[in-house]
N, C-alpha and C positions, 0 to 999 in steps of 0.2 A: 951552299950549305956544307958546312962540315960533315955530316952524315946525310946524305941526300937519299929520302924514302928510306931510312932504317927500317921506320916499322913496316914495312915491305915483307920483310924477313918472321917479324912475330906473327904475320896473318898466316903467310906459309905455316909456320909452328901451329897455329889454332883451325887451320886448315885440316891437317892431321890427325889433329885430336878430334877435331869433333867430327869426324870420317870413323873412327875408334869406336867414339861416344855413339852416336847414331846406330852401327852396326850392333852394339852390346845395348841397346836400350841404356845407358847409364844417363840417371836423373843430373847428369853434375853437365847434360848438352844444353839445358836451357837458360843458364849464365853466360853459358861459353859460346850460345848463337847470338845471345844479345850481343857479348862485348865485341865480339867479331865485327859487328855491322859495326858499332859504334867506332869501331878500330881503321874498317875499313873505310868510313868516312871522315877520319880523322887523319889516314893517309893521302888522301885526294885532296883534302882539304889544303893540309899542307904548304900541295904545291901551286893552291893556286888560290887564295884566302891571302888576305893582305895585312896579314902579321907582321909584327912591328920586328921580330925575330924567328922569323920559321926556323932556324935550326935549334932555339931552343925550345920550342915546340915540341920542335920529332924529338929531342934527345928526351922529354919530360915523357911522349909518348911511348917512345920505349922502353926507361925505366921505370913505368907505370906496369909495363907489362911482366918487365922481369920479375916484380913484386908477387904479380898474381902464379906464374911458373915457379918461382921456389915457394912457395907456400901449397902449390899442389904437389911439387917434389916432395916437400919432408910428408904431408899426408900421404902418400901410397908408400914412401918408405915407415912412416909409423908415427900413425895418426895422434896420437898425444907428445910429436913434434912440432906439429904445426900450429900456429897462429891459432888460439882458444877462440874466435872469431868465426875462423875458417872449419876450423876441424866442426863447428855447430853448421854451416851450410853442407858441406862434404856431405858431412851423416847424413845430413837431411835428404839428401838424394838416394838414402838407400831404406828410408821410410817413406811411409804411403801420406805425402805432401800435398798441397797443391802448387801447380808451377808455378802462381805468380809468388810464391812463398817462398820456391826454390829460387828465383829472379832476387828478389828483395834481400834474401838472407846472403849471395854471393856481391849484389851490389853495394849491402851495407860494409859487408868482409873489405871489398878493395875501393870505396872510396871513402869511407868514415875511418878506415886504419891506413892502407896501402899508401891512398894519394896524399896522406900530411904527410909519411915519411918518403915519399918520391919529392914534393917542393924541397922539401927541409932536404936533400941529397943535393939538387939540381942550386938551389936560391943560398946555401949555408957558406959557401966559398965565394960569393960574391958580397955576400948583404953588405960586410961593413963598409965595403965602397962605394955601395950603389948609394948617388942621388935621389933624393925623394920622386923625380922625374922619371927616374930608371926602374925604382920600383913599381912603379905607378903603369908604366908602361910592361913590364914584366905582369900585374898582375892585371892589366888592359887584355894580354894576350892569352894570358887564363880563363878570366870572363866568355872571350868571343867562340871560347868550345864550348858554353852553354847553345850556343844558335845550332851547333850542329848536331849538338845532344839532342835540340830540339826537332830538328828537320828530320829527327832518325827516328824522334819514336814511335811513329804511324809505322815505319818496316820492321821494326822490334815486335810491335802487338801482330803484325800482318803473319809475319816468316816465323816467328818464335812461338808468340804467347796462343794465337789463336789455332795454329794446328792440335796442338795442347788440347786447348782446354775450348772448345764450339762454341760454349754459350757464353765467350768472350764476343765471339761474332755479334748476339743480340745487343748485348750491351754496345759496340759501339756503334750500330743502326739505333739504338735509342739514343745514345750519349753524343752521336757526335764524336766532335773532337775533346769533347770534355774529359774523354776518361784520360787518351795522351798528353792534355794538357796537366793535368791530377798529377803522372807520373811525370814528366818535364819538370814539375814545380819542385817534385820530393826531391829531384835528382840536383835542380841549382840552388835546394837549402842545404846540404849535405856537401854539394861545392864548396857552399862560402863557408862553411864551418872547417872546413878541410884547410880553404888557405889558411883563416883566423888559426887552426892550429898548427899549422907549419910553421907560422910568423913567430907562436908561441917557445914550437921545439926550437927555431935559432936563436931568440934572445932568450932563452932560458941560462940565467950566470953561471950554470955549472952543472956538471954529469946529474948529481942528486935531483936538483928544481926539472932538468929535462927527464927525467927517469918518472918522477912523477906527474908531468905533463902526458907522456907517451902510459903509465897507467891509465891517468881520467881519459883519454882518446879511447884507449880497452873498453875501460868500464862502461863506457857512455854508446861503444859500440854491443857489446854484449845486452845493455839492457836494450835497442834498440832490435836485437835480436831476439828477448826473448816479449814482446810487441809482436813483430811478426811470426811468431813460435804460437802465440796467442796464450801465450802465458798464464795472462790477467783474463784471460774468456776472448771473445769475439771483438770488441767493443775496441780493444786496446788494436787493431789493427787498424781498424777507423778512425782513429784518433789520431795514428801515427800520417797516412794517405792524409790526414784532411790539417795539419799542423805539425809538418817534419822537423821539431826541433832536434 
């Protein structure tokens, strides 16, 4: 590979911070343990997953992540720089939330906005040459980090959610595997919208039609956010868990 374990380097970085995070209680650890795990089996995976292209893999893994670090940079240098997506998780961690609120609203930030504009970075200098075969296989390799999203999220509720919050424990002695299947679902409907918008931001004929694509990505993230905000009452979080358009 051309970059061999880059994202090596970003677990280190998330390492630190949520060493930071933990010490100061900051609500902004229960995004940052999730995506760690999910990071750090997305590193392993990597090297031994039989990707049609591991190196464009790691490269997509690690500009997935740079997304999330400069969107926390311009927030602690001042908060109404950062991504109107994020700066609504951020706060959220410095009001009285529930974590899996703080989970959802960081999740929604970087894969409903972050991850169309990491493909459309990684996919934008190749499309017009890629083969229907090529893309195909490009987005083969996409899909197959749902399996590991999925493998992950029994230690995301185990390490993250349930320290949290105890009477997630009951819930999954009642539910089973049902409740991580719940979130797995939300997480590979939110994927495929993410590619379908990447694909949108590169044939989009020109700066205007792409400017307004990367709005409705906004908008569609923001209302999504104010769903888990509970905006519309209780009802509309239930709606979202059980039907993630």
């Amino acid at each position: 590979m051309d970059h061999p374990h880059a994202g090596a380097a970003e677990l280190a970085r998330m390492d630190d911070l949520a060493a930071t995070w933990s010490a100061t209680a900051d609500g902004r650890a229960t995004f940052l343990g999730c995506y760690r795990l999910m990071t750090g089996s997305m590193v392993a995976a990597v090297g031994e997953r039989g990707f049609a292209d591991p190196d464009w893999v790691d490269r997509l893994l690690v500009r997935f992540a740079e997304y999330y670090f400069a969107a926390l940079r311009a927030y602690d240098s001042d908060p109404a720089a950062a991504p109107a997506v994020w700066r609504l998780a951020h706060d959220s961690c410095r009001e009285p939330r529930w974590e899996l609120q703080r989970l959802l609203l960081g999740i929604n930030a970087h894969i409903n906005v972050d991850l169309p504009l990491t493909v459309e970075d990684l996919l934008a200098p190749e499309w017009p040459a890629l083969a229907p075969d090529g893309r195909a296989r490009r987005h083969a390799d996409y899909l197959a980090v749902n399996d590991i999203i999925g493998a992950t999220a029994d230690a995301v509720q185990d390490t993250v959610l349930e320290p949290a919050v105890p009477l997630l424990r009951v819930a999954d002695v009642l539910l089973g595997r049902a409740d991580e299947i719940l979130l797995s679902r939300l997480l590979f409907r939110w994927r495929d919208r993410a590619w379908e918008n990447a694909v949108a931001l590169i044939e989009a004929p020109d700066a205007v039609a792409r400017a307004a694509v990367v709005r409705a990505i906004e908008d569609d993230a923001l209302t999504t956010a104010d769903a888990i905000l509970l905006t519309d009452g209780p009802l509309s979080l239930l709606r979202l868990l059980q039907d993630p358009r």
